[in-house]
C-alpha positions in Angstrom: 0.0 0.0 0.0 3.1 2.2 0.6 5.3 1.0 -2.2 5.1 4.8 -3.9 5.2 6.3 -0.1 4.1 9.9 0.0 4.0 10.5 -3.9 0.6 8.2 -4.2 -2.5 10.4 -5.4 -5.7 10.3 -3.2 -7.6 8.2 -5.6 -4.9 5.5 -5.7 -4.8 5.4 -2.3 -8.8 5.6 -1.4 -8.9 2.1 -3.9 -6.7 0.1 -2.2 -8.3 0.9 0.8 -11.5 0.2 -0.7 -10.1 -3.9 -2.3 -8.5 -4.0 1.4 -11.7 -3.5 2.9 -14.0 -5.5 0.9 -11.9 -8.7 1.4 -12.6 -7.7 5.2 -15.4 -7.6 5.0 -16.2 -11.2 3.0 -14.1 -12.5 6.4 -15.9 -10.4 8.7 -19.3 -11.9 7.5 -17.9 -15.4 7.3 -16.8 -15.4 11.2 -19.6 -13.5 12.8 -22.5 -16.0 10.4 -20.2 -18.9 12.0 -20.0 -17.9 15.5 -23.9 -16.8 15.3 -25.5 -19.4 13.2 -25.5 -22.1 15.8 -27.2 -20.7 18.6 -30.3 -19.2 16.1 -30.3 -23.0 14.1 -31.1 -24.3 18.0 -33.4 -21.8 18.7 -35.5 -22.8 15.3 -35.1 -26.4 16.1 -36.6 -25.8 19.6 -39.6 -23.9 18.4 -40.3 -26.5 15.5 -40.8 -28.9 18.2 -42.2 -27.0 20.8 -44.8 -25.7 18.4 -45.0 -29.5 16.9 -46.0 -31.1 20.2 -48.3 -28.1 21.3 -50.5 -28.8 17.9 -50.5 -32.7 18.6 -51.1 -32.7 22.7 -54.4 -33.6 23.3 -54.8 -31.1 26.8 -57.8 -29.1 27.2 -56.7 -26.1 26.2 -56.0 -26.6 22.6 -59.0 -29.3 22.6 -61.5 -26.5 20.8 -58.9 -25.7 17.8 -60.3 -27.8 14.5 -58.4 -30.8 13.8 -57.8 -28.7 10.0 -56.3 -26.0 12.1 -53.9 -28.6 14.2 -52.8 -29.8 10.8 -52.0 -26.4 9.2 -49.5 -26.3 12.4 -48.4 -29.6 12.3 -47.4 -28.5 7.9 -45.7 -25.6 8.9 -43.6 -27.5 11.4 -42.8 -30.2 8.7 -42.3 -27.7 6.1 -39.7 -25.6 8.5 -37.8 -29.1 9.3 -37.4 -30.2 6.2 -36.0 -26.8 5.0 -33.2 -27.1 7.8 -32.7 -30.9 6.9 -31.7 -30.5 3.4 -29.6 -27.5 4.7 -27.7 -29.1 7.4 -25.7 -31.2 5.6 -24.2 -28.7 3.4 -23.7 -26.4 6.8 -22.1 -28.9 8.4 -19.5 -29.8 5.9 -18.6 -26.5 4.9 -15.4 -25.1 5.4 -15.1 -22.1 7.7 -13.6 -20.1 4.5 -16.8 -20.5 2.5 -19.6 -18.7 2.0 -22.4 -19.4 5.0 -25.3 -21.6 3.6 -27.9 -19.3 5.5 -27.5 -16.3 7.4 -28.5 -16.1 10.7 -31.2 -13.4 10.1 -32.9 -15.3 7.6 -33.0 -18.3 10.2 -33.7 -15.6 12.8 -37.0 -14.4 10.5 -38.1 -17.8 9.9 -38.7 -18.3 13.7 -40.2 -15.8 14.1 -42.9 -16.1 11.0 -43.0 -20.0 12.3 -43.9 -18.5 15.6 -46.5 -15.6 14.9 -48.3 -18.0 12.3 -48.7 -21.0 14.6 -49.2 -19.0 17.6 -52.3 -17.4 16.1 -53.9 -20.5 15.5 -52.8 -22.4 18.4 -54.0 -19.0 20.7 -57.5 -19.2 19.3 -59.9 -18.5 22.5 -62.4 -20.7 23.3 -65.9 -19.8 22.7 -67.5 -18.5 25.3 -70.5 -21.1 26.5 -73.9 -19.5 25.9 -76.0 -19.6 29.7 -79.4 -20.9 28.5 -81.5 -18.3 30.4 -85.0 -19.4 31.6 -87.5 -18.2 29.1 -89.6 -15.2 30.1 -93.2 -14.4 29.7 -93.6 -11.4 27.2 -94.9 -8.7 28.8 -99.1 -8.4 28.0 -99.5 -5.4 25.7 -101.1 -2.4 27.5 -104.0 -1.4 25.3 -103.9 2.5 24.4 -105.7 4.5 26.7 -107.3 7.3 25.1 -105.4 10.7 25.4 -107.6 12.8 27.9 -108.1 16.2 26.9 -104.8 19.2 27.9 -105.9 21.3 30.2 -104.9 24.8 30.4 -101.0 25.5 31.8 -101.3 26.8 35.2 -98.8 30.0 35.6 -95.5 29.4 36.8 -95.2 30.0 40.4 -93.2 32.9 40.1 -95.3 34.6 38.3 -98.1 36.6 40.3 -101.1 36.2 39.9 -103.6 38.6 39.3 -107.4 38.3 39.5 -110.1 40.4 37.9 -113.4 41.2 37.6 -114.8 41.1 35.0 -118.3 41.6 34.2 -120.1 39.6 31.1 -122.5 40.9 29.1 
């Protein structure tokens, strides 16, 4: 990077720095998907089953889910092992100097999808029971009573009142 020393132009310099970091980087990526892609690949395993044996459990709880429901879980479970089976051979003969089979963020998001779908099915709420209520008697109808006739609006109270005589012819 120094063979010209001091009489290298900017633009030399800035694209060496550039190829220097760009092979870096390539190692960068490889050592932190290595170090990080176990952990996540037990994390997915774990939720495939936990997920797996919640769907096919036969406790109260998930006994009001449809058995179509249960099986939707039970696909996506299959679906997610299978995806890490055919991967896991490649991953685990690999050499630490090649390119990661999956990243660990992509492993990271499928968990999480895996979770939020089955979760919603397997969280369905019971339906509430319906209380039979003892049948009432409807009310007799009233029959109309005839409107009685106004009467004339007595003055308001604080109003005085003042009385006349009046003679009538």
């Amino acid at each position: 990077m120094y063979d010209d020393g001091a009489d290298v132009t900017r633009e030399e310099y800035e694209s060496r720095l550039k190829a220097v970091k760009d092979l870096s980087e390539k190692l960068n990526l490889r050592y932190r998907e290595w170090e990080e892609v176990p952990p996540v690949l037990e994390m997915l395993t774990l939720t495939i089953g936990s997920l797996r044996n919640e769907a096919l459990s036969k406790e109260e709880k998930f006994a009001h889910i449809k058995e179509e429901e249960l099986q939707k879980v039970i696909q996506q479970c299959d679906d997610a092992a299978k995806y890490l089976e055919e991967r896991m051979e490649a991953y685990k003969s690999r050499a630490k100097t090649s390119d990661p089979i999956f990243l660990a963020s992509d492993l990271k998001m499928r968990t999480e999808n895996l979770n939020i779908n089955c979760k919603k099915i397997l969280n369905t709420p019971k339906p509430i029971p319906k209380k039979e209520e003892p049948k009432k008697e409807e009310p007799k109808k009233e029959e109309p009573k005839p409107e009685e006739p106004k009467t004339q609006e007595k003055p308001a109270a604080s109003e005085p009142t003042v009385e006349m005589d009046a003679d009538v012819d």
